[in-house]
C-alpha positions in Angstrom: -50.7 168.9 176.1 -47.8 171.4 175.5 -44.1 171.1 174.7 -41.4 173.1 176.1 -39.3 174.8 173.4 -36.5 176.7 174.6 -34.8 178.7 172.0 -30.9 178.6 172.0 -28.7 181.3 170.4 -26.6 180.1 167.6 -22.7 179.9 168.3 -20.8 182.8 167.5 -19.0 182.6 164.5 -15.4 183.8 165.2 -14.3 187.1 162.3 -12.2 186.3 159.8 -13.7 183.3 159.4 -11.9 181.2 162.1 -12.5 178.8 164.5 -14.0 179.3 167.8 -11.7 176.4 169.3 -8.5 178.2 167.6 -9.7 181.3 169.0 -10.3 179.9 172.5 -6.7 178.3 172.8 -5.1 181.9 171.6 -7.2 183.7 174.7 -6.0 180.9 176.7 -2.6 181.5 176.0 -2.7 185.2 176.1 -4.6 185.1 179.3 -1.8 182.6 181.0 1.2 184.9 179.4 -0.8 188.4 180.9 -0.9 186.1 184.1 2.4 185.4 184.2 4.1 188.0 182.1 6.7 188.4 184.9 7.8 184.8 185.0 8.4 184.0 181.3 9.3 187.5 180.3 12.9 187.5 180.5 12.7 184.1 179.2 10.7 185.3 176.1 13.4 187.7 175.8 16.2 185.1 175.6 14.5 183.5 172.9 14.1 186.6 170.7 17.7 187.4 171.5 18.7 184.3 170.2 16.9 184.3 167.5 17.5 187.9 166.6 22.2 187.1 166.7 21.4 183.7 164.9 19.7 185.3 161.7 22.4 188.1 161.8 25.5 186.1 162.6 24.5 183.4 159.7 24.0 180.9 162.2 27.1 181.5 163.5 25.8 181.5 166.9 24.5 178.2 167.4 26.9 176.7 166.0 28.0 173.6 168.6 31.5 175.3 169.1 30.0 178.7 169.9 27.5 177.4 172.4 30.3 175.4 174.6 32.1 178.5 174.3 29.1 180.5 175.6 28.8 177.7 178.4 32.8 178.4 179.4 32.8 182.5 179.0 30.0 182.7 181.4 30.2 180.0 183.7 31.9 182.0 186.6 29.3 185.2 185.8 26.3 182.9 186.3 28.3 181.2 189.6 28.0 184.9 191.0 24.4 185.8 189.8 23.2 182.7 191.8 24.3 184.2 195.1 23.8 187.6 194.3 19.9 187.0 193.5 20.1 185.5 196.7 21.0 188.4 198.6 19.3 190.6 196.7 16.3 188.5 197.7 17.1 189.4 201.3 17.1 192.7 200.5 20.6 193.7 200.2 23.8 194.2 197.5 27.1 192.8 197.3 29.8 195.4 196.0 32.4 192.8 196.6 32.5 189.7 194.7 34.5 190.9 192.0 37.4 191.9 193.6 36.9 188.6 195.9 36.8 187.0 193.2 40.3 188.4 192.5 41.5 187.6 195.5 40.9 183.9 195.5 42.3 183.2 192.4 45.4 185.5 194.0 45.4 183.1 197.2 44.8 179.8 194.9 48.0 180.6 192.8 50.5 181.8 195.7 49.2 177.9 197.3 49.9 176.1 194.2 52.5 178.0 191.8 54.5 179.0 194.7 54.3 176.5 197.8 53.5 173.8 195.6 50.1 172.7 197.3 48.1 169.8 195.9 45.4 171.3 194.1 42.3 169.6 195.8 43.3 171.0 199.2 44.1 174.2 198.0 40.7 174.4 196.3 39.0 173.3 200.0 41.4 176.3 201.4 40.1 178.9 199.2 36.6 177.9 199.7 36.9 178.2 203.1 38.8 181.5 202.6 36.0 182.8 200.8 33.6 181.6 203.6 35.0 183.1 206.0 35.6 186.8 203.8 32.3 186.4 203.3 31.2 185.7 207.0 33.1 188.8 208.2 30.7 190.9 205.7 27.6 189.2 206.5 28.4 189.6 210.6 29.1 193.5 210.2 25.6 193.8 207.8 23.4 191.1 210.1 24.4 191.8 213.7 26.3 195.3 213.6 23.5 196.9 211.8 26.3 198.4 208.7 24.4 198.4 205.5 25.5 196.2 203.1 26.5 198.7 200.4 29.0 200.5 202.7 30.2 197.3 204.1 30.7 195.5 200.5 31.7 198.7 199.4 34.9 198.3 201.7 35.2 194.9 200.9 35.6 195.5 197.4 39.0 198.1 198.0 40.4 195.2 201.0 40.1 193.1 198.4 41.2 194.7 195.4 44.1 195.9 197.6 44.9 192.4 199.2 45.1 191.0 195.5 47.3 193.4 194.4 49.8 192.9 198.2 49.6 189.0 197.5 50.4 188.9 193.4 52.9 191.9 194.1 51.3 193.6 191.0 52.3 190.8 188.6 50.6 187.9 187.0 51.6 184.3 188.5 51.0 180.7 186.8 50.4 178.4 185.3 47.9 176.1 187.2 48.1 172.7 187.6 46.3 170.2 184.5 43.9 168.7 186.4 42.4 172.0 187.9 42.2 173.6 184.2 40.2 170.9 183.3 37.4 171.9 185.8 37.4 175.4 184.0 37.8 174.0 179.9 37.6 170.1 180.5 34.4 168.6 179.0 33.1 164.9 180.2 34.4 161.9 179.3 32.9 159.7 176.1 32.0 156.4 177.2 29.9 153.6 175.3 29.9 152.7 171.2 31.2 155.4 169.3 28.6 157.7 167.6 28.2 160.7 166.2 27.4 162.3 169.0 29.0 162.3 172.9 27.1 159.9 174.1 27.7 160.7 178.0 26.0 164.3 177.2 23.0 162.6 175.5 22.6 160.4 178.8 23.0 163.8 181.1 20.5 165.9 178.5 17.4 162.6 178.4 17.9 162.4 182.1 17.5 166.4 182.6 14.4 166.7 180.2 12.9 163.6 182.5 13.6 165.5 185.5 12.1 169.0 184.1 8.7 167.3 183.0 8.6 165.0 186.7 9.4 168.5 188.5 6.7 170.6 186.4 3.7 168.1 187.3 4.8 167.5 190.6 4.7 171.6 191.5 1.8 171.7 189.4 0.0 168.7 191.6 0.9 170.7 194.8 -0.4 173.8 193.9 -3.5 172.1 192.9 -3.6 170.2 196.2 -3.4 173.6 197.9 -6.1 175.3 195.6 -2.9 177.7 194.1 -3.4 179.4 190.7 -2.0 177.0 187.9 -1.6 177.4 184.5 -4.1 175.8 182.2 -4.1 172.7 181.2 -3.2 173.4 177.7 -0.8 176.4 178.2 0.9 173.9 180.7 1.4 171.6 178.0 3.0 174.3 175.6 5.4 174.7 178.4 6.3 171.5 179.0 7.1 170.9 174.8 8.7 174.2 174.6 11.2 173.3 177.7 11.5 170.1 176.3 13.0 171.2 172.9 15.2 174.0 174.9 17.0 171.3 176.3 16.7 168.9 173.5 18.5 171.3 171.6 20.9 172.6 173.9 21.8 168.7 174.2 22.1 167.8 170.7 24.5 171.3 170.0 26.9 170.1 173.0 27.3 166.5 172.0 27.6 167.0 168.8 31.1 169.2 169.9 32.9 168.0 172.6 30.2 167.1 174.8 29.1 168.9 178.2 32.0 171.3 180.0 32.6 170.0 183.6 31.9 173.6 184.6 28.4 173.1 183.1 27.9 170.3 185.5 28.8 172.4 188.4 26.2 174.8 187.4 23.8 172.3 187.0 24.3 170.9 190.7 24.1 174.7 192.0 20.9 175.5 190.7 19.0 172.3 191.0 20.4 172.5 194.7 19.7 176.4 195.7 16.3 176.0 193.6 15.2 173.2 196.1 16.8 175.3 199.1 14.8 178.4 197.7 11.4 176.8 196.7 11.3 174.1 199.9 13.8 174.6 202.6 12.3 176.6 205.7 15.9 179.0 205.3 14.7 179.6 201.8 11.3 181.0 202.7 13.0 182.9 205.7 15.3 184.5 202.8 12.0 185.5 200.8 10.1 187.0 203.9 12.8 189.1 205.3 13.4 190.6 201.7 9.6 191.4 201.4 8.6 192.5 204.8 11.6 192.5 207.7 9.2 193.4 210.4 6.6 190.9 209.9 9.2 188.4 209.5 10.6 189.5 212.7 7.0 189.0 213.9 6.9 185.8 213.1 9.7 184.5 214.5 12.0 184.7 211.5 15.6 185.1 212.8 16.6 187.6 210.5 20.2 188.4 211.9 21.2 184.6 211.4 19.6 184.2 207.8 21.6 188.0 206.4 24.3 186.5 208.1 24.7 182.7 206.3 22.9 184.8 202.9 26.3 186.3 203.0 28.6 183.3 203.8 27.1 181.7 200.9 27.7 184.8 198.9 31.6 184.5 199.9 32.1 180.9 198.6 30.2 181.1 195.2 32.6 184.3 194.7 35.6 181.7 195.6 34.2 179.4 193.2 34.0 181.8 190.4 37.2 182.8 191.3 38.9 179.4 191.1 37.3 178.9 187.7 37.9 181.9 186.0 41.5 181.8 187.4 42.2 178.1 186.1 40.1 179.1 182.9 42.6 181.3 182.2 45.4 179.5 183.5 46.9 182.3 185.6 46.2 185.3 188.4 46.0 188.4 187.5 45.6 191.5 189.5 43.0 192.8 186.9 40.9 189.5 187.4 37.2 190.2 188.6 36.9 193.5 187.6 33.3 194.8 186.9 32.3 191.0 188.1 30.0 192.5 190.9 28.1 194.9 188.2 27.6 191.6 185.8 26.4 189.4 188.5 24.0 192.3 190.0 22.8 192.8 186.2 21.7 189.4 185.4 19.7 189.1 188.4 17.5 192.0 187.8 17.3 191.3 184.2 16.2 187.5 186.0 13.4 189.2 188.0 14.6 190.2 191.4 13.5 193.3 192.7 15.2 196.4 194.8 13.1 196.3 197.2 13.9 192.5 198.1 11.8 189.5 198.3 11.4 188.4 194.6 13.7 186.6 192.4 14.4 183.0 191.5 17.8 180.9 191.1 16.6 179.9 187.1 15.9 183.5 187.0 19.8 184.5 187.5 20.8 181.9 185.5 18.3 183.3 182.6 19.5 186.7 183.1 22.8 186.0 183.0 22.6 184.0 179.3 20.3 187.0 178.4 23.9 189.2 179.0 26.0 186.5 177.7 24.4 185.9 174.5 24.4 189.6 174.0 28.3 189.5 174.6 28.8 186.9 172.5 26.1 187.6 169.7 27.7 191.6 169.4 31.2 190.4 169.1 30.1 187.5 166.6 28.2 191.0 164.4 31.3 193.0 164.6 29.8 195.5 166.9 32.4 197.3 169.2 32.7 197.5 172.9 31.4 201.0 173.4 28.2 199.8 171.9 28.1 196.7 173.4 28.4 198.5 177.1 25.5 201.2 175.7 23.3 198.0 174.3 23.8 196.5 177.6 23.0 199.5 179.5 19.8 199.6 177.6 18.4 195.7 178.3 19.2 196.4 182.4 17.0 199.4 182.2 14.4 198.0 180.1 14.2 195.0 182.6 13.6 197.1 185.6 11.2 199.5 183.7 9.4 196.5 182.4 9.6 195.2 186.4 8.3 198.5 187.4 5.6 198.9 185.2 4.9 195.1 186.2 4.2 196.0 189.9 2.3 199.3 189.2 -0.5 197.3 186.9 -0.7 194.5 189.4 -1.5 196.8 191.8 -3.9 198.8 189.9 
């Protein structure tokens, strides 16, 4: 009779003495970060900016004040940067939407200040003002084959120009109550009074119930469709850390004055244009003519009509930005906009869109665009002046695209 033995290595013991299930989870999570370095990079960055102005500024920073103020001096930037990712995703630029932006707050004044216009229907007005400036663009790039830089280019002098014709060089205001409060209102306290606004604790248990639904439910899909996923335990760690994000965020607002009302308009635009990106056939169209125009063409893709509405769109965000900053600041001002275009154009390639079209994301923009905000806010908090700040700035764009560069070149390899 004989017996089969079968000799069996020992485990490795892990150096410096630790533990082969610690180790395993830190190769996990290095392995899903390599994987998706480009997706969480910026984000990473954010985090490390943050943490970087809150140490130096004593805290300053996140103090509840500061962080609705950060909301408010950025909201009409981040307005922008979700358009402009989206034609940048298409494979063209917008010169424009600063001095558009301009020119709306221009046209909302000269309706309300001086013809006395009910603010609601001059707000429609200036929308459709803006759709229609920006269909004008779009139908010169899409169907009369300009490029988009010279075209936007022109648009950006019309417009300066037409701003200047229309406020006849002077600043005109004020704005009526009700519209400032769109720009520097905050929402309404309702229920028992706490120490906290209770309406922004409702809005921030609601949003953290939405994130974690909308993370398993893409993650379910992709596994339906035998897609790439995260692992199961890196997934987790993203779920807690997006959890605390907004925990935090949530907690820092209500403890203030609650939630802005702009902050709610940005919360509808990019819950809205990141379902029209990730699941609406226009927002796949938008992708594939960005990252290969003659295979889209090839497939059906009706490329002139997609540029075309890419840029409508583009033309009322910019009227939206412009109505906020102009009832932010409770006047029009031939100066107004200025250097807008370069912001919005900034945050999206810090967010991950490429110049060659076809990448990008709306949470990207919106990531980007607090990466330059916090800087903003964090150098001025420090004491650091505005030639730095621009120099600083200058730095972080070129960085990102480097880093976006260097991304591609590795993949490929």
């Amino acid at each position: 009779m004989s017996t089969d033995v079968t000799d069996k290595a020992p485990a490795p013991v892990p150096p410096g003495g630790g533990t082969a299930s610690g180790d395993g989870l830190l190769r996990l999570v290095l392995g899903g970060m390599r994987r998706n370095m480009r997706q969480y990079g910026m984000l990473m960055a954010l985090g490390l900016i943050v943490v970087l102005f809150a140490v130096w500024s004593d805290g300053d920073l996140l103090l509840p004040r500061n962080v609705s103020n950060l909301v408010l001096q950025n909201s009409y930037i981040l307005i922008l940067a979700i358009g402009m990712m989206l034609v940048i995703i298409a494979g063209h630029i917008d010169l424009s939407v600063g001095s558009l932006t301009a020119f709306i707050g221009a046209m909302a004044a000269v309706l309300m200040v001086e013809h006395d216009l009910p603010w609601p229907l001059a707000v429609v007005l200036c929308l459709a003002i803006g759709a229609v400036a920006g269909s004008v663009q779009g139908f010169f790039i899409a169907y009369l084959g300009i490029p988009s830089f010279i075209v936007t280019l022109a648009g950006m002098l019309l417009f300066r120009g037409l701003t200047e014709i229309f406020l006849k060089g002077q600043t005109l205001g004020p704005f009526p109550k009700d519209l400032q409060k769109i720009a520097n209102g905050f929402l309404p306290e309702v229920g028992p009074e706490t120490n906290y606004h209770n309406l922004t604790l409702l809005l921030g248990f609601a949003l953290i119930a939405f994130v974690v639904l909308q993370e398993v439910r893409d993650r379910t899909r992709q596994q339906e469709f035998a897609l790439e996923v995260l692992p199961a335990k890196l997934f987790v760690l993203k779920l807690v850390a997006l959890v605390a994000a907004v925990l935090v965020v949530t907690l820092l607002l209500a403890s203030y004055k609650g939630a802005p009302v702009v902050l709610l308009i940005l919360g509808v635009l990019v819950v809205g244009f990141g379902y029209l990106m990730r699941n609406a056939v226009i927002g796949r169209h938008i992708y594939a003519i960005g990252g290969n125009l003659p295979a889209a063409k090839l497939s059906g893709v009706k490329d002139r009509k997609v540029t075309f509405l890419v840029f409508l769109n583009m033309g009322m965000l910019a009227a939206l930005a412009g109505l906020v900053f102009a009832a932010r600041f409770n006047a029009a001002s031939p100066k107004a906009g200025l250097n807008f275009e370069l912001e919005a154009i900034a945050a999206s390639f810090i967010g991950g869109a490429s110049m060659s079209g076809g990448v990008g994301t709306v949470l990207g923009a919106i990531i980007g665009g607090l990466v330059l905000g916090v800087l903003n806010n964090g150098m001025n908090l420090v004491g650091i002046g505005t030639d730095w700040q621009q120099v600083i700035k200058g730095a972080v764009l070129l960085a990102a695209v480097g880093f976006d560069v260097w991304n591609k070149r590795k993949g490929g390899s």
